[in-house]
N, C-alpha and C positions, 0 to 999 in steps of 0.2 A: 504402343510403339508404332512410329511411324508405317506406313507400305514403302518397300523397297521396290524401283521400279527398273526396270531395266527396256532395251529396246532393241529390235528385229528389223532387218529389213528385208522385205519380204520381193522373193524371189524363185528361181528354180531348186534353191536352195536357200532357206531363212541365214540371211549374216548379222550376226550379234552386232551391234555398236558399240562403239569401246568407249566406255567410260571415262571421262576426265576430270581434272581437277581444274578449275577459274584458276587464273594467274593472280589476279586479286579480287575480293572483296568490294570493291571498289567498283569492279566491272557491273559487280550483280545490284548495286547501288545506283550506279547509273541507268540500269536497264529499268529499276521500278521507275525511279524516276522519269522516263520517257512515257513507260504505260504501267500505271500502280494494279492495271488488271492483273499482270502479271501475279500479283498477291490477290487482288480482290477486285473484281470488277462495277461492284458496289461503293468502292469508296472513292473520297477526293482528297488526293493530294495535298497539305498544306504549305507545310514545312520542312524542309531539309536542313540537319547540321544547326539546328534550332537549341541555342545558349539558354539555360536555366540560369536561377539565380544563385546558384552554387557554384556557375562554372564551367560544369559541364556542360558538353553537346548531343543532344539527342538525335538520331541517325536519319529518324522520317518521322513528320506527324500526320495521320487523318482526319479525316469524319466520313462517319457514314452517314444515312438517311434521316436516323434519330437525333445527332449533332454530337453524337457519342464521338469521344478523341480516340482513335489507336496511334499507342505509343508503338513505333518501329524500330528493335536494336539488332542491328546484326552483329553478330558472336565476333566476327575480325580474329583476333589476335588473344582476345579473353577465352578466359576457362567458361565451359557450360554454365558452372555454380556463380561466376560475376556476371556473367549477360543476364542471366536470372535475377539477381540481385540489384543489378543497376537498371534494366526495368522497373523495377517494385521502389527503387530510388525516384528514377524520372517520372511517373506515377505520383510520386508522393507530392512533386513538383506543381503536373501538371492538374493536380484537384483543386486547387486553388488559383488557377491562375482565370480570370473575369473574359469575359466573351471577347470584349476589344480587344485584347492580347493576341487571340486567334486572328482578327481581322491584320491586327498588324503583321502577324508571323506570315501569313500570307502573302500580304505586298511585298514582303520580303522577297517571297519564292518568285514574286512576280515583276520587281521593281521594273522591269522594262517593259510588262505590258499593261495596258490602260483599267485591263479585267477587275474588278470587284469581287468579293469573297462571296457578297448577295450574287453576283450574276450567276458564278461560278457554280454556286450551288442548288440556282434553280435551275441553270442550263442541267446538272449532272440528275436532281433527282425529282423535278419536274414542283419543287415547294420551293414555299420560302423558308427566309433565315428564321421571322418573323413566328412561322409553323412551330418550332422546334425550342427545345431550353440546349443553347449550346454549352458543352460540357455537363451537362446534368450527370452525365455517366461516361466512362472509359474501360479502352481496354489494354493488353499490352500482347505484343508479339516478337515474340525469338525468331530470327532467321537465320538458320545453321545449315550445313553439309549434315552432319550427326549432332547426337545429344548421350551422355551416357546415361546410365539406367537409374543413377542416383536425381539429377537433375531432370529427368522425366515425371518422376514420382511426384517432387517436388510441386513440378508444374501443375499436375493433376490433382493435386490435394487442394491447391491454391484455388483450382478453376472448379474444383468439385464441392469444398469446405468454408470456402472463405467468399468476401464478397471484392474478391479479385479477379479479376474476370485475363483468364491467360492463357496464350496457345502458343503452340511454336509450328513452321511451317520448314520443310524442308526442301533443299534443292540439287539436282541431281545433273551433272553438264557430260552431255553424250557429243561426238565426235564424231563426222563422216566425211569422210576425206577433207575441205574446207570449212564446212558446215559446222555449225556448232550446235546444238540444242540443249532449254532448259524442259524439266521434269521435276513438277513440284505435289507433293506429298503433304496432308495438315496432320499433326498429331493426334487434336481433337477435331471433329467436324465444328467449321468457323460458328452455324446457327447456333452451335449450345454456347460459345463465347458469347454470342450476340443477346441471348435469350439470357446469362449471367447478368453482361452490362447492365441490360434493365432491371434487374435484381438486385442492382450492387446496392449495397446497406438493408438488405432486406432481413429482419427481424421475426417474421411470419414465413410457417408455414403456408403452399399456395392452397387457395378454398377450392381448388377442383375447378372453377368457372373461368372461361376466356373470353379476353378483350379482342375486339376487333375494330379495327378503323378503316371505317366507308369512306373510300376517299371520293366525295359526290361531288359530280359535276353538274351544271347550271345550263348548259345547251347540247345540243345537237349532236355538237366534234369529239362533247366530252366520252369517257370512257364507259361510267355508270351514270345511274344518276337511281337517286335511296325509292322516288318513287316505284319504277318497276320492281326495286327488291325486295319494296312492301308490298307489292300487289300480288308479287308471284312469287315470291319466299327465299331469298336468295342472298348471302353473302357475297362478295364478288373481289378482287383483286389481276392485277398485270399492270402489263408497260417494259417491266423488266423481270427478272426471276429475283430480285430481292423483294420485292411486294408481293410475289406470287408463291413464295417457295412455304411459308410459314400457315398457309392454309392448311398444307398437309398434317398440320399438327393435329387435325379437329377428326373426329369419328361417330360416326351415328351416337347421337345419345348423349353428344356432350352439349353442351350451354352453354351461349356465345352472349353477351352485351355488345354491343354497336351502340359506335360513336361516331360522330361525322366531324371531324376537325373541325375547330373555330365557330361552330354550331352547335352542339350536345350530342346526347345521347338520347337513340332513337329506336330499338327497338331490345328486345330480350327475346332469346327464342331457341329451341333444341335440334342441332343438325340431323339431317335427315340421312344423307350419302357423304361418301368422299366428293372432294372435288374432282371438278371434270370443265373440260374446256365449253367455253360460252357458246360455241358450234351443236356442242353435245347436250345442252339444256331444254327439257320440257317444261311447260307448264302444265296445270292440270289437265286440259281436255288434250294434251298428247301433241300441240303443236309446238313445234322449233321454239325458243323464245325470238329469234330472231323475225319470226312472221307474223309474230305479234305486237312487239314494240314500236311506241310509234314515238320514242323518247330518244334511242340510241341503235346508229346504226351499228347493229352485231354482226354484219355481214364483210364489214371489214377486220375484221379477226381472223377471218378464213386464211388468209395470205401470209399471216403472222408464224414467226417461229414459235415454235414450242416454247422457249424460254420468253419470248417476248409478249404472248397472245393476253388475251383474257380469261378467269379462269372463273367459275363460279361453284359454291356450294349450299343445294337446296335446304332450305331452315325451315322448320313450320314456328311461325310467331305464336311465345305466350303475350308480347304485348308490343305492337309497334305503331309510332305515331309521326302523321306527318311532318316534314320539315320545318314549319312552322312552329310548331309545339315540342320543337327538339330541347331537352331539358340540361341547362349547364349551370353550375357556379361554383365559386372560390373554393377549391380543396379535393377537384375529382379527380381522378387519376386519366393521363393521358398519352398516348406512344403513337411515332409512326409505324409501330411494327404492323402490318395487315393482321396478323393475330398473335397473340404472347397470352404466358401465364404469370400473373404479377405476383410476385408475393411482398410487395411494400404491403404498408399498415396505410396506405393509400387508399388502395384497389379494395383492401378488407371494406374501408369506408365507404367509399364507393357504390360498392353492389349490395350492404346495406340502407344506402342513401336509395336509390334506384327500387328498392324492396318497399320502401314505405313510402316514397312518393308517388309509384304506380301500380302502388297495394298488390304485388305479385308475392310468392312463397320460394 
């Protein structure tokens, strides 16, 4: 069940704010559409009021980083049990609809400006379109005031059971004198959605072991780059907290594969600590990484928010190998999530491919 939130303003005396209702739906429609952070600060905007071939119109479409669709329905005027359902409709629509479709749904959203769907999304997540399998996976989201308890359950069997990956996210309009404010509540936390999507059709149990994606860079300005994390033991992630946030999945003792986009996979090896800020990283004789590196400046990380910075987590290597000899081919499993736990008949492949290629156990 959602968190009910309420608001104070703080004074000689705390005064409650009084709770409102939007005049329309419509309103709250228009607000994503100016800033979709409002729901996710991770995604991009594609499609509004976006025609299926049935007819209907779908309310908002995305993508996040991985090229994953969410489907956006706000409840309007429908019962909890049809926004639910015509999600799980428009879904049905949009599994099948081919990459170019999104390209076009876009120019849609944009016909009067010059932008591309490619620009669009390297300016938001720093890759290309090229990086990514668009649409490989989806998700869907309910945007209500409430939900009853029927239609909750619903949602959570779907998101828990099935390889339907669904949240609903809730909104709350407080009032002070002209002011308006929103207050928004998720049902489920959005990463277990996100960590679904990539699961969606998964068939397997997961084997305990996780994927991580080095996103290495080639000079100087870049972020990382795989050699320091071979040398000094390091997984690494930032730029924003949707690459940074999924580290925290990993804990002494678990077992990471590293991959480095559009190059292979490059090391296998067992976490040491939690992650901790690239400020906060030793190497073995005890110095900064930063006063060591002569690859990448860490020293510009210092300045960085919290959400934004660099984040690293020390690995000790059973087996990692220069960039050259990073090892890829037809049928490996691949994500931009910085770390997930796959359970495709993929990834099963995968990290036995990886076993007997680099004779590890």
């Amino acid at each position: 069940m959602a968190v009910q939130h309420g608001i104070w303003k703080i004074g000689e005396k705390p005064m409650v704010v009084k709770q409102i209702k939007l005049d329309t739906e419509q309103l709250l429609e228009e607000q994503i559409v100016h800033d979709i952070s409002i729901l996710n600060a991770n995604w991009l905007l594609i499609g509004r009021q976006v025609r299926t071939d049935f007819g209907k119109y779908i309310d908002l479409l995305a993508l996040d980083a991985n090229g994953s669709v969410i489907i956006i329905e706000l409840k309007r005027d429908k019962t909890p049990r049809e926004v639910v359902a015509q999600a799980l409709d428009y879904a049905s629509w949009v599994v099948g609809i081919e990459a170019g479709k999104l390209v076009d749904i876009y120019q849609d959203l944009n016909e009067k400006k010059s932008d591309s769907l490619e620009n669009a999304f390297k300016q938001k997540f720093g890759s290309s379109l090229s990086d990514v399998e668009l649409n490989a996976s989806h998700q869907m989201l309910v945007v209500a005031a409430e939900l009853d308890a029927s239609t909750e359950r619903i949602i959570n069997y779907l998101n828990d059971h099935t390889a339907a990956p669904i949240n609903a996210v809730f909104f709350t309009v407080f009032q002070d004198g002209e002011n308006q404010y929103l207050s928004r509540s998720w049902m489920i936390p959005p990463e277990e959605t996100e960590q679904n999507a990539v699961n969606s059709g998964a068939k397997e149990p997961w084997n305990g072991e996780y994927y991580v994606s080095f996103g290495h860079g080639a000079n100087h300005a870049s972020r990382r780059h795989w050699d320091d994390a071979h040398k000094y033991g390091y997984i690494s992630a930032g730029g924003r907290q949707w690459f940074s946030k999924t580290l925290n999945l990993l804990n002494a003792g678990d077992r990471v594969w590293a991959n480095i986009p559009k190059l292979g996979y490059v090391g296998v090896g067992r976490v040491i600590a939690p992650a901790m800020k690239a400020s906060e990283f030793k190497v073995a004789n005890g110095k900064r990484l930063v006063e060591v590196s002569e690859l990448i400046d860490y020293s510009r990380f210092d300045n960085e928010s919290d959400d934004d910075t660099e984040y690293l987590v020390p690995v000790k290597w059973d087996k990692a190998l220069p960039i050259e000899e990073a090892f890829s081919e037809v049928g490996l499993f691949g994500n931009q999530n910085s770390v997930c736990q796959p359970k495709t008949p993929k990834w099963q492949h995968t990290v036995q491919r990886l076993k007997t290629v680099w004779g590890v156990i």
